[in-house]
N, C-alpha and C positions, 0 to 999 in steps of 0.2 A: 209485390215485385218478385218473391222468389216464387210463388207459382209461376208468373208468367214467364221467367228466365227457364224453371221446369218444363214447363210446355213445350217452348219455343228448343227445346236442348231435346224433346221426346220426338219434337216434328220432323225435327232434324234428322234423327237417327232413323226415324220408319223412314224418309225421302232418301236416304244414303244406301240403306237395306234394298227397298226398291230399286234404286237403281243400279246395285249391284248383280239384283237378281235379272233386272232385264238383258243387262250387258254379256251376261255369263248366256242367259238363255239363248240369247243373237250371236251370240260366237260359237254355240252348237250345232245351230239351226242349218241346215242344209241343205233348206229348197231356194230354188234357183226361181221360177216363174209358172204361171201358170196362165192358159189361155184359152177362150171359150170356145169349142166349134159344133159341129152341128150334127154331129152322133154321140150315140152312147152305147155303142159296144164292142169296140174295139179299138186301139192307136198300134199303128206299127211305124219307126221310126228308123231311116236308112243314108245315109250323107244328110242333103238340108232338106231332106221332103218326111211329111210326115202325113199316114193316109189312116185314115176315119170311118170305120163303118159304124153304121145304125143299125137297125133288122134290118132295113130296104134298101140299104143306099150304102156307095165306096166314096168317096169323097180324096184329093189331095190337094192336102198345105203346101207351099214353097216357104220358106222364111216366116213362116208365121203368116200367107196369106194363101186363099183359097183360090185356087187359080182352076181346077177341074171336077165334075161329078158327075157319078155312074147312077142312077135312078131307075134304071133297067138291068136289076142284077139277077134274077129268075129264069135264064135264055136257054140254059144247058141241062138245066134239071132233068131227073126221070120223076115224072107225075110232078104232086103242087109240093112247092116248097114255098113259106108265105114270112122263116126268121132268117136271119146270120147271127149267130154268135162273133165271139172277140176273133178277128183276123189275125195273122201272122204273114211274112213273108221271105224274100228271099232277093237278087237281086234282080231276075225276072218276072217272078208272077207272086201274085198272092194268094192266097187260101186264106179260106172260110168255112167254119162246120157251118151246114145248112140241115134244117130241118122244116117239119109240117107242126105249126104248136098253135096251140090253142088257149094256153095257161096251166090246162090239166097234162094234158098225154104230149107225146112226140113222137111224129110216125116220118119216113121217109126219109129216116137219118143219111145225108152224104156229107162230101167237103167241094167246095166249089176251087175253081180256080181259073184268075182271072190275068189278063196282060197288067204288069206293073204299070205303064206307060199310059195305054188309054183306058183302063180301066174297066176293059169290054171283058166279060166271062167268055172263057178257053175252049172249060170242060167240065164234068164232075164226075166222081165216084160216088157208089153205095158203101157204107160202111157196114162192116162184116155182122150177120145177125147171128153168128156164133159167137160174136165178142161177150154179149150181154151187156153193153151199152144201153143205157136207156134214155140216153140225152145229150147233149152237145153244145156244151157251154161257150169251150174256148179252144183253140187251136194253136200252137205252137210249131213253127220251125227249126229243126236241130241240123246245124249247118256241119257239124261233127260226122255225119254218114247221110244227109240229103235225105230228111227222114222227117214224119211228122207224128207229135203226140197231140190229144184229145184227150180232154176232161169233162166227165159228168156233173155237172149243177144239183146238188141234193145235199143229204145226211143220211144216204142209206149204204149199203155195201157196195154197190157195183159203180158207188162213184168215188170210193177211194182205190180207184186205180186209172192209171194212162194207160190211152189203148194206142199201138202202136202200127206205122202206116209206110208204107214207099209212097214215091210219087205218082207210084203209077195203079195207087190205090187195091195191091198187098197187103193185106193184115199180116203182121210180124208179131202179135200178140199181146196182151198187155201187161203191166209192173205196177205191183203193189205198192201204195203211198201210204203215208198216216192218215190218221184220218180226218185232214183238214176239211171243214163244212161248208157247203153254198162257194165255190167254185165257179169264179167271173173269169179271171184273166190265169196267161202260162205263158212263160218264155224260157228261153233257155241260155245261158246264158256260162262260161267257163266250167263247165261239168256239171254245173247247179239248175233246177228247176226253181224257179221262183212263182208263185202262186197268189193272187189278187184274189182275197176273201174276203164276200159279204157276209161278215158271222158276226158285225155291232145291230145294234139295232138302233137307226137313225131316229123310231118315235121313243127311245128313250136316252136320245145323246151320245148312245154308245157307240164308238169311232169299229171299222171293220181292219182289218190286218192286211200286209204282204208279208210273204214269207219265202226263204227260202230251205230247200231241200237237197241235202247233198246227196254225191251217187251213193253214200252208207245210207241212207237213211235218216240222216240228223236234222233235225227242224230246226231254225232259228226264227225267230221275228224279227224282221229289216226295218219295220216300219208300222208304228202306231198311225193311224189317219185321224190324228186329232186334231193337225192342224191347215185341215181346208175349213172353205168359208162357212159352210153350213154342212151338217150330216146327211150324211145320203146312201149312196148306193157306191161302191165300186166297182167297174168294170173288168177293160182290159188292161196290159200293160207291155214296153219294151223297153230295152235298155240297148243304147246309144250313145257313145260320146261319153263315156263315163257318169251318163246320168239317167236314171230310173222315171221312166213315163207312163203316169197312172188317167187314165180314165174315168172320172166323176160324175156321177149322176145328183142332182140338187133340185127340190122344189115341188117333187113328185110324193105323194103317198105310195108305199110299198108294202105289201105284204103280200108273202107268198112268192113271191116275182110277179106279181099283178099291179098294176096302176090302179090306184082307187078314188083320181081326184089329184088335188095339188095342196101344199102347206099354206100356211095362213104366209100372208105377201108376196104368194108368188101367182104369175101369171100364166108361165108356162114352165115345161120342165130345162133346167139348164145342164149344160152339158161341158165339162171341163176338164183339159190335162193341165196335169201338175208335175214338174219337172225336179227330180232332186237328186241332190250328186250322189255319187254310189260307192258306199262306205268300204 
């Protein structure tokens, strides 16, 4: 009798423990939703529309439904351009770095830009070959002076820095960053750069970072990505409405930034934002 009154008094206490720690953990947690759409490399968010690129394609949300898409985004280029990196925008157009990629090299670096509205390509610029840019990750809009930065995808030197642009595709120069690594998404957001890194590595569970960047220099981490549904990839990102919207990649083998195949239960690669309030 008095083990089982022990037991029953130890069960107790780990069932009480538990769910204290869940109650505490839901009461920190600050993701709001997430929901699947049909690219993975960039989300830019602006009133209730929220628009999608992939390498080939622009795409626009309404309320969470797909109501438009650009599948002919290549119109304006000079010579072949065959990715998009993560978009940005503004209230008329949006921008896109485009490049010629192959997995190894990237030739023919520009920034596209396209009508918000129909989603038809405008125009584009070459991006300056005295930058020393070597790649074209992600693109950001700075509504601050009508200005756009660009990040390099690597872990070597000339991608820890923003290279800096007018609209009317000006080099203004580029600004030294720390040296955060593998450089998916860039926004901008109250004086701060905020920066979507794939630097976990999903084939050993390790969650990748956001982070933000102040105009000093100071790094913080906003956000661990430990809790989406499965490890992956991180893309783009923007912030909207007091909430941070991230770009997920799920289901795909990656290394290198190369596709090798898909994870054991997946069928195809998934593609997801996830919404969280902005601390």
């Amino acid at each position: 009798m008095v083990s089982s009154r022990m037991s029953k008094h130890k069960a107790f206490w780990r069932y009480s423990l538990c769910l204290i720690l869940m109650l505490s953990l839901t009461s920190c947690h600050d993701f709001t939703n997430s929901q699947e759409v049909n690219g993975g490399q960039g989300v830019f968010v602006i009133d209730d529309q929220m628009y999608i690129n992939g390498s080939a394609q622009i795409s626009l949300y309404h309320n969470g439904e797909l109501i438009k898409q650009n599948k002919d985004v290549f119109t304006k280029y000079q010579g072949e351009v065959n990715h998009l990196g993560a978009l940005s925008g503004n209230d008329r157009y949006l921008f896109a770095p485009a490049e010629a990629f192959d997995g190894n090299d990237s030739i023919n670096k520009q920034v596209g830009i396209y009508d918000r509205h129909t989603l038809k390509q405008v125009k584009a610029f070459p991006l300056a070959k005295q930058s020393g840019q070597q790649e074209c990750s992600a693109l950001a809009y700075d509504d601050r002076d009508h200005s756009l930065w660009l990040t390099q995808w690597g872990d070597t030197n000339s991608s820890f820095y923003l290279y800096h642009y007018d609209l009317n595709g000006q080099y203004l120069g580029k600004r030294k960053i720390p040296p955060l690594k593998w450089i998916q998404g860039l926004t901008v957001y109250k004086n701060d750069f905020y920066f979507a890194c794939d630097d976990g590595d999903a084939n050993k569970d390790q969650p990748d970072h956001i982070y933000r960047v102040s105009k000093a220099g100071q790094v913080k981490t906003i956000r661990l990505l430990d809790d989406v549904y499965d490890q992956g990839e991180v893309e783009g990102l923007s912030i909207a409405h007091q909430n941070l919207y991230v770009l997920y990649n799920r289901g795909a083998k990656v290394v290198d930034g190369k596709v090798l195949g898909l994870e054991k239960g997946y069928d195809h690669q998934i593609h997801e934002v996830y919404a969280y309030k902005l601390k």
